[in-house]
C-alpha positions as CSV (number, residue, x, y, z in Angstrom):
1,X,0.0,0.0,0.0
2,X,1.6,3.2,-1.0
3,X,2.4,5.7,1.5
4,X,-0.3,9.0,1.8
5,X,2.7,11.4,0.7
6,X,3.7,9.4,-2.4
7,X,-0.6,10.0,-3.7
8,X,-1.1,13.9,-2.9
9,X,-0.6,16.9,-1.2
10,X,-1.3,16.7,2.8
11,X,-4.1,19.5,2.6
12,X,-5.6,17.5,-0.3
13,X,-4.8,13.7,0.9
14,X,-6.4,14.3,4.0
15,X,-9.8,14.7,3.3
16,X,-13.0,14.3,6.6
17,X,-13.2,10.8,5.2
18,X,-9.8,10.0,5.2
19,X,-9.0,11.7,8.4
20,X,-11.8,9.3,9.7
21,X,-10.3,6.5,8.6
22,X,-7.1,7.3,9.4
23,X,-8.2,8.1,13.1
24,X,-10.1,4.3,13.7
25,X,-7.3,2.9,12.7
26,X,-6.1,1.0,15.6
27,X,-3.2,-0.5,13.8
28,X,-2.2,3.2,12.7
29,X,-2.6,4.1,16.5
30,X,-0.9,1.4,18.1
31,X,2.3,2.1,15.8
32,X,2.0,5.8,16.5
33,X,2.1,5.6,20.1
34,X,5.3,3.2,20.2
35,X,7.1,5.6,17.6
36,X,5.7,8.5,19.9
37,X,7.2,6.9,22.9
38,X,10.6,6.5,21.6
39,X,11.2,9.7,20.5
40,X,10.1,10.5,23.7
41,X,12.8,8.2,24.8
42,X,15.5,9.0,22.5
43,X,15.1,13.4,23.4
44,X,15.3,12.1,27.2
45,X,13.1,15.1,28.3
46,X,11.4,14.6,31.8
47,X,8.9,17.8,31.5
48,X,8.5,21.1,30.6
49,X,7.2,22.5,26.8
50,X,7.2,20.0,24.3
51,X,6.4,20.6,20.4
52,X,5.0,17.6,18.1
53,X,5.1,18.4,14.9
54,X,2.9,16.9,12.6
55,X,0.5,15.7,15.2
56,X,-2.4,14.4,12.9
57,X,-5.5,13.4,14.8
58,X,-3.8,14.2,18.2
59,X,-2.2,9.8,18.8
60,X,0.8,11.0,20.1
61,X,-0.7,14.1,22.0
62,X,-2.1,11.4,23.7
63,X,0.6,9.5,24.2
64,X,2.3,12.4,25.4
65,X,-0.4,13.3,27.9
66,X,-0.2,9.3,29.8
67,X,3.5,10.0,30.3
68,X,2.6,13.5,32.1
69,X,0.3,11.6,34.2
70,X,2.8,8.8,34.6
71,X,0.6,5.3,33.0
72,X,1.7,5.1,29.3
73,X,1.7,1.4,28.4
74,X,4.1,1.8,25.2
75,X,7.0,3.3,27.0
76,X,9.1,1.2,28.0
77,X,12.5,2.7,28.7
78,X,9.8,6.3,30.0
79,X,9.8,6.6,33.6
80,X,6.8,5.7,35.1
81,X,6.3,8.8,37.2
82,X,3.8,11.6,36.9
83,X,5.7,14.9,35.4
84,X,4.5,18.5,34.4
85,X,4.3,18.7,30.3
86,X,2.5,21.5,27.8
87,X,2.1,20.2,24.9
88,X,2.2,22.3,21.5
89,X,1.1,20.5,18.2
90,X,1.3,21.7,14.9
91,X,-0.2,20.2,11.9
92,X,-0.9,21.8,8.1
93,X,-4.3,19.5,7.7
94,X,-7.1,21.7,9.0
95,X,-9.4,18.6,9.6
96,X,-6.5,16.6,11.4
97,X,-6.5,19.8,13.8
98,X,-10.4,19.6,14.4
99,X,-10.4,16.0,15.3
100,X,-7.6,16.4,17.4
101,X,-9.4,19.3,18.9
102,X,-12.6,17.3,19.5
103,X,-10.4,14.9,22.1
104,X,-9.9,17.4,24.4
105,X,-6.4,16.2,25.1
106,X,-5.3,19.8,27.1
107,X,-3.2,20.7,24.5
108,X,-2.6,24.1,21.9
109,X,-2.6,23.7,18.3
110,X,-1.6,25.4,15.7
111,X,-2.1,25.2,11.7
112,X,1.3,25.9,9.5
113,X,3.4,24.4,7.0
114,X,6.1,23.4,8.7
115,X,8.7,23.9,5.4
116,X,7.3,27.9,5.9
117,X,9.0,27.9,9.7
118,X,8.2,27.4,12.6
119,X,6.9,30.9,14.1
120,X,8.0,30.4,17.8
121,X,9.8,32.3,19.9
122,X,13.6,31.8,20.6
123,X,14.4,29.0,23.4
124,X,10.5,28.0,23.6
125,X,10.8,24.5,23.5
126,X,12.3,21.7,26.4
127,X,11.7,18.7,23.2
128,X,11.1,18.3,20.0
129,X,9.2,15.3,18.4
130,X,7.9,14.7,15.2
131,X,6.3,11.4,14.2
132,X,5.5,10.3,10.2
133,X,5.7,13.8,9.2
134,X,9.3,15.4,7.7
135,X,8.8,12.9,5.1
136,X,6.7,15.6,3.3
137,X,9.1,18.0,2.9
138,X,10.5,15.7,0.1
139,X,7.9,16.2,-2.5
140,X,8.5,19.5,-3.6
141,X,8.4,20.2,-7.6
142,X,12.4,20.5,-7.8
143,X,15.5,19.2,-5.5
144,X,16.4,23.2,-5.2
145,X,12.9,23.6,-3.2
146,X,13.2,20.8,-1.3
147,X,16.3,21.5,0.3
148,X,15.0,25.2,0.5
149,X,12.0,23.6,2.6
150,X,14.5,21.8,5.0
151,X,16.7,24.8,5.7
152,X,13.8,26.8,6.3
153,X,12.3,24.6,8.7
154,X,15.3,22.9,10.5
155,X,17.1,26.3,10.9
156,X,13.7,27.4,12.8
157,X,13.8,24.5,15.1
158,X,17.3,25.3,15.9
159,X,16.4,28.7,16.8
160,X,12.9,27.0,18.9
161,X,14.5,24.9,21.2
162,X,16.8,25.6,24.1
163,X,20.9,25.3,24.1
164,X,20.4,22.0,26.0
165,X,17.3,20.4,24.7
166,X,17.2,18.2,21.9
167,X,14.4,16.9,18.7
168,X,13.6,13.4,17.7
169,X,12.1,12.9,14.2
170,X,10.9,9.6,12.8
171,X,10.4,9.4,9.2
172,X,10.1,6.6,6.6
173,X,13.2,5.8,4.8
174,X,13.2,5.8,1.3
175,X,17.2,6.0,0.3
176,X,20.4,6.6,1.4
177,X,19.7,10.4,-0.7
178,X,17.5,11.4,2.0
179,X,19.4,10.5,5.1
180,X,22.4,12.0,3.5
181,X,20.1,15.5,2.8
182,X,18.9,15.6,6.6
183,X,22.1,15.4,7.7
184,X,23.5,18.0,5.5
185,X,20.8,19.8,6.2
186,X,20.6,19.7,10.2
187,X,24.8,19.9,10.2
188,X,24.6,23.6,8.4
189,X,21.9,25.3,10.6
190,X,24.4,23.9,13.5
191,X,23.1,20.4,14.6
192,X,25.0,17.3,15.5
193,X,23.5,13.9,16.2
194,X,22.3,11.2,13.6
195,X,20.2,8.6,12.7
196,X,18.9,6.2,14.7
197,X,17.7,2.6,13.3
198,X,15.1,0.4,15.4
199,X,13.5,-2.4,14.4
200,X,14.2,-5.4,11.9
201,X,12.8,-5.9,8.6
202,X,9.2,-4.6,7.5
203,X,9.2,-3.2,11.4
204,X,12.3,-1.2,10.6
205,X,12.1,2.5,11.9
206,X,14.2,5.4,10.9
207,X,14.5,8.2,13.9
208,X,16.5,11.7,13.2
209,X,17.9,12.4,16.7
210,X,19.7,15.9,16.6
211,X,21.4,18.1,19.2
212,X,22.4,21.5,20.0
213,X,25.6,23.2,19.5
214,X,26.4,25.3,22.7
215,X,27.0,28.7,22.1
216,X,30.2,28.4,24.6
217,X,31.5,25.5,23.9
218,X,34.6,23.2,25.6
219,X,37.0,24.0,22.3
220,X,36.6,27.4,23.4
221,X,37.6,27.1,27.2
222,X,40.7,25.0,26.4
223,X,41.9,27.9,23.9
224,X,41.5,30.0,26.8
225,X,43.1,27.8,29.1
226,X,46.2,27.5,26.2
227,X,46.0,30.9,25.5
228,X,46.7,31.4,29.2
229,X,49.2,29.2,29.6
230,X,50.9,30.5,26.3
231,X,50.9,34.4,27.9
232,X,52.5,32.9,31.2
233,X,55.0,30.7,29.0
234,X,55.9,33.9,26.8
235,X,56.1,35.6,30.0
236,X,58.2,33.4,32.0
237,X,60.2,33.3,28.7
238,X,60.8,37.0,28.3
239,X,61.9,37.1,32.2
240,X,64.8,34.2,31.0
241,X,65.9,36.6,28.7
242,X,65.8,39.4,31.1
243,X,67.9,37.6,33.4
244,X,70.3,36.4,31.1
245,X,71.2,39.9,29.7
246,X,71.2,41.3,32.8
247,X,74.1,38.5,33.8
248,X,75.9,39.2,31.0
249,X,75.8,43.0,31.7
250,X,77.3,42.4,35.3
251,X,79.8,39.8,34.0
252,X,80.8,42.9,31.4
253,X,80.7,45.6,34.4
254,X,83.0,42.7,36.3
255,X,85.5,42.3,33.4
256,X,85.9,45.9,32.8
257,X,86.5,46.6,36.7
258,X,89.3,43.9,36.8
259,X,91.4,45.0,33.3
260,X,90.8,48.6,35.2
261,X,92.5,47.9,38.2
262,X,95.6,45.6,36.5
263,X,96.4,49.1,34.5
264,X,96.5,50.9,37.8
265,X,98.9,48.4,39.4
266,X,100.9,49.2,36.5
């Protein structure tokens, strides 16, 4: 069965019917709540404001909600304590949005494209998540736009979450072209991290987990510290010199003084 990005456009795809569908689906849910639950894993975030990107009919919301309260049955590597979470989802499918509104699941949500940016604050978020959802920045109507798209929208995540937080994003792998695009991607706005594979088989599931660079970083404390040392070394050097021209000054003064008395004797 092909895969809802490789028919149509998301807006289009996505229709009351389908969204209908798509939300009985307990298959579809089960398999969204255990990819929602490792991300959750994987950006190792115990509370505060989490973002879910692409959050459809509101499965992982929900998911999201049972770890807050501390009984989620598909995390197993969560810990099983009650925590405070706000929870921000964002989807481009108005209808996804409604149904997810319906559910009442306590959380905001907000309508965008997500290769237009993000339009939060800097530093908003704690974690990042996103499940079946960057997929669709690949199906653009050139290469140029695509990576366009993924600049756009990875460089305003960077900016959305905090120094030390970090962003989980499953997607479904389709070549080694896209992995190597994400990366390049994610790396230029100032990422690190990788992919992560989970999963055998059919089952097999592709997470993006990326990183923050801090702004003051190790590298630039050693050069500090070497710089440091360097000034003292140069400094310590300098007083050598000092010393020794000093000593050959007195030996001079020394010399002088003896051939100055041997005339006198004479």
């Amino acid at each position: 069965m092909a895969r809802p990005e490789l028919k149509n456009l998301p807006t289009q795809f996505y229709t009351d019917e389908e969204v209908e569908k798509y939300d009985r689906n307990k298959r579809v849910v089960h398999i969204q709540r255990k990819m929602t639950a490792k991300c959750y894993e994987l950006i190792n975030c115990a509370s505060g404001v989490i973002l879910d990107i692409g959050c459809g009919t509101g499965h992982s919301i929900g998911a999201l909600k049972e770890y807050e309260k501390g009984c989620n049955e598909e995390a197993e590597n969560v810990p099983n304590r009650s925590m405070e979470m706000f929870v921000i989802g964002l989807d481009i499918n108005r209808n996804m949005l409604v149904t997810c509104k319906n559910k009442d699941l306590g959380a905001e949500l907000v309508q965008l494209d997500i290769g237009d940016s993000l339009p939060f604050q800097p530093a908003s978020f704690d974690g990042i998540i996103s499940v079946s959802c960057i997929q669709w920045l690949f199906y653009a109507s050139n290469t140029e736009k695509i990576e366009k798209r993924l600049y756009t929208f990875f460089s305003s995540m960077y900016a959305a979450l905090k120094r030390e937080a970090s962003a989980c994003l499953q997607f479904y792998y389709e070549g080694k072209w896209q992995v190597d695009l994400l990366m390049k991607v994610s790396r230029r706005v100032g990422f690190v991290g990788g992919v992560v594979i989970d999963g055998e088989g059919k089952n097999t599931k592709y997470y993006l987990v990326l990183n923050m660079i801090m702004k003051t970083t190790k590298f630039e404390k050693v050069s500090k510290e070497v710089f440091s040392r360097g000034k003292r070394r140069k400094n310590k050097l300098d007083d050598e010199a000092n010393d020794e021209k000093d000593n050959l000054r007195n030996d001079k003064r020394r010399k002088t003084s003896g051939s100055g008395k041997k005339n006198k004797k004479r």
